[in-house]
C-alpha positions in Angstrom: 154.2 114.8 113.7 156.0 111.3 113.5 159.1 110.9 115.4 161.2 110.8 112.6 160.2 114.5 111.8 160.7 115.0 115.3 164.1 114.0 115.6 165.0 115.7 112.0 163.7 118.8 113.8 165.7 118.5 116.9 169.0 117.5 114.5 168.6 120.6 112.6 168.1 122.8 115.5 171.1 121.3 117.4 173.1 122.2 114.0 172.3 125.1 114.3 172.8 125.9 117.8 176.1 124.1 117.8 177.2 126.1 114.6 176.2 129.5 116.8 177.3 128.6 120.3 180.8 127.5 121.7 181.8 126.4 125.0 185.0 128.9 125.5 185.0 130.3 129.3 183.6 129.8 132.6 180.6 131.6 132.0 179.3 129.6 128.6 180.0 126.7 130.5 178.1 127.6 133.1 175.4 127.8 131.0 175.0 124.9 129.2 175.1 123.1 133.0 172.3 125.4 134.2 170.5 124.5 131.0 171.2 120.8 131.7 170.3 121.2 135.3 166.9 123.2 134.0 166.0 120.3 132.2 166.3 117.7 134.6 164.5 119.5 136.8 161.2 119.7 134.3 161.8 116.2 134.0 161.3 115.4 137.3 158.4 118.2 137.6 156.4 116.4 134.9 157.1 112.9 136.3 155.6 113.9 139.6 152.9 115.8 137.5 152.3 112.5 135.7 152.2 110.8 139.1 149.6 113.0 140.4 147.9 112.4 137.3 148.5 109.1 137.2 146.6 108.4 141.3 143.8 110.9 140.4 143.3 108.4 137.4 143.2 105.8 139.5 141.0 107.3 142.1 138.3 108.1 139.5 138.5 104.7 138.2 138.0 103.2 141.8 134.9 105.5 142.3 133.3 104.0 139.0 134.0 100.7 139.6 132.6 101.0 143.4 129.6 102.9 142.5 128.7 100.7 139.1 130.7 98.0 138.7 127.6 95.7 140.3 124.9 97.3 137.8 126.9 96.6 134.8 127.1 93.1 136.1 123.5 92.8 136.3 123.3 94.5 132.9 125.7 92.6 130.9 124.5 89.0 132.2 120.8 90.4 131.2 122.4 91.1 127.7 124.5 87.9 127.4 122.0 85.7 128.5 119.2 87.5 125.1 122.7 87.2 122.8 122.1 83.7 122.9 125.3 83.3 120.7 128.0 82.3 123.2 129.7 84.7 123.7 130.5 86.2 127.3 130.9 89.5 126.5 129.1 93.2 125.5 130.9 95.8 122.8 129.8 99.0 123.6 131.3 102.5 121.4 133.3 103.1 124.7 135.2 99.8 125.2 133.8 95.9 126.2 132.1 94.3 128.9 131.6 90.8 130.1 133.1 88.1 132.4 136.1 85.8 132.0 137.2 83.1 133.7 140.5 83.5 135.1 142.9 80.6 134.6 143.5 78.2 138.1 146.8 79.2 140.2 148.4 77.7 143.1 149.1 79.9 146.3 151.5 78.0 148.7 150.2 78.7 152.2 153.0 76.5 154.1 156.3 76.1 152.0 158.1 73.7 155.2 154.9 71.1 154.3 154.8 71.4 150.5 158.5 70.9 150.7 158.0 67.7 153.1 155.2 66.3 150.5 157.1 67.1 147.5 160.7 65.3 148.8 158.1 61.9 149.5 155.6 62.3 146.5 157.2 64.3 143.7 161.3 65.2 144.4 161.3 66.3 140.9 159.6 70.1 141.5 161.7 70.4 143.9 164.4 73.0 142.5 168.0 74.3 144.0 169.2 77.3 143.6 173.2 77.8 143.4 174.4 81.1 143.4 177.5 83.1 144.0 177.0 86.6 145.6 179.3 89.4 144.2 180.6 91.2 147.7 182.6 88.4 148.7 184.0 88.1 145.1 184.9 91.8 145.4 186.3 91.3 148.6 188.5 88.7 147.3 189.9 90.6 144.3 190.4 93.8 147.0 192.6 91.4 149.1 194.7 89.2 146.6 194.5 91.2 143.2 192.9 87.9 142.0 190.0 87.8 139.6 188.4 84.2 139.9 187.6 82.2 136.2 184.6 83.4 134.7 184.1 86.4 135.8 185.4 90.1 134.8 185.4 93.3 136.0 183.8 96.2 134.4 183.5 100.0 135.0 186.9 101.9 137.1 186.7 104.3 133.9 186.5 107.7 133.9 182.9 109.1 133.1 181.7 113.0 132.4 179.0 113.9 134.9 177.2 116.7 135.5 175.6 117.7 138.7 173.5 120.9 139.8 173.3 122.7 142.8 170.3 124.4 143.6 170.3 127.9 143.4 167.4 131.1 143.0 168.3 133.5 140.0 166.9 136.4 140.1 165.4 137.1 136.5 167.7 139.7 135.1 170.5 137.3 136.8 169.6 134.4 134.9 169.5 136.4 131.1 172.4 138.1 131.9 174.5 135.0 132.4 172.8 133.3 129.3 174.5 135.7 127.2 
């Protein structure tokens, strides 16, 4: 199913639910928070499902790696070095092997000394950084009411929330209230 059917599904069952089901008391109110707060909370079970997932992944990946990463080596250089045709690599049904060379990087071990080179042999990468930090700037339009050129303020406007406390329905409970 594409996403477009999927989200001309959940239109039409929204339309439908919002043609059968009106917010009018405390109790269908309550409702539609408890369904909000239900749905957050499977959120956030499947995202640390997914997490779990996700380092089990990992793990087995690890294990491969450490147990036959050095035997494909072997292999592949035994392959690439029959292919004869240049190329450093293997395609297999499951995915590609081979070796790359990774492109040369600079780690800066003592910044005080590369600094001290770099003002005597090359002052142009040297770089400064001006910036303006935003608490003082708040503190500042606290204290005078004055908002300095180029900046502006944003948010102070009311926004909807909703929040959920965490409660245990009992079953019957839970329908009741539904309905």
């Amino acid at each position: 199913m594409s996403n477009e059917q999927v989200e001309g599904a959940l239109a039409e069952v929204t339309d439908r639910t919002a043609k059968s089901f009106q917010v009018h008391d405390a109790a269908t109110a309550n409702w539609v928070v408890r369904k909000i707060i239900e749905a957050r909370q499977y959120a956030a079970r499947v995202k640390a499902w997914a997490e779990l997932e996700l380092r089990r992944a990992q793990r087995q990946e690890q294990f491969f790696m450490l147990r036959y990463e050095r035997q494909l080596q072997d292999w592949v250089r035994q392959q690439i070095d029959t292919q004869h045709d240049g190329r450093r690599s293997v395609n297999l049904p499951s995915g590609t092997i081979g070796f790359r060379t990774e492109p040369k990087k600079l780690a800066v071990t003592d910044e005080k000394q590369l600094l001290a080179w770099c003002r005597g042999q090359l002052p142009s990468a040297i770089k400064v950084v001006e910036s303006v930090p935003k608490t003082p700037l708040m503190d500042h339009l606290k204290t005078t009411g004055e908002l300095p050129q180029g900046v502006e303020l944003l948010g102070g406007n009311e926004r909807f929330y909703v929040s959920g406390k965490i409660l245990d329905f009992v079953e019957g409970e839970q329908d009741a209230a539904a309905e």
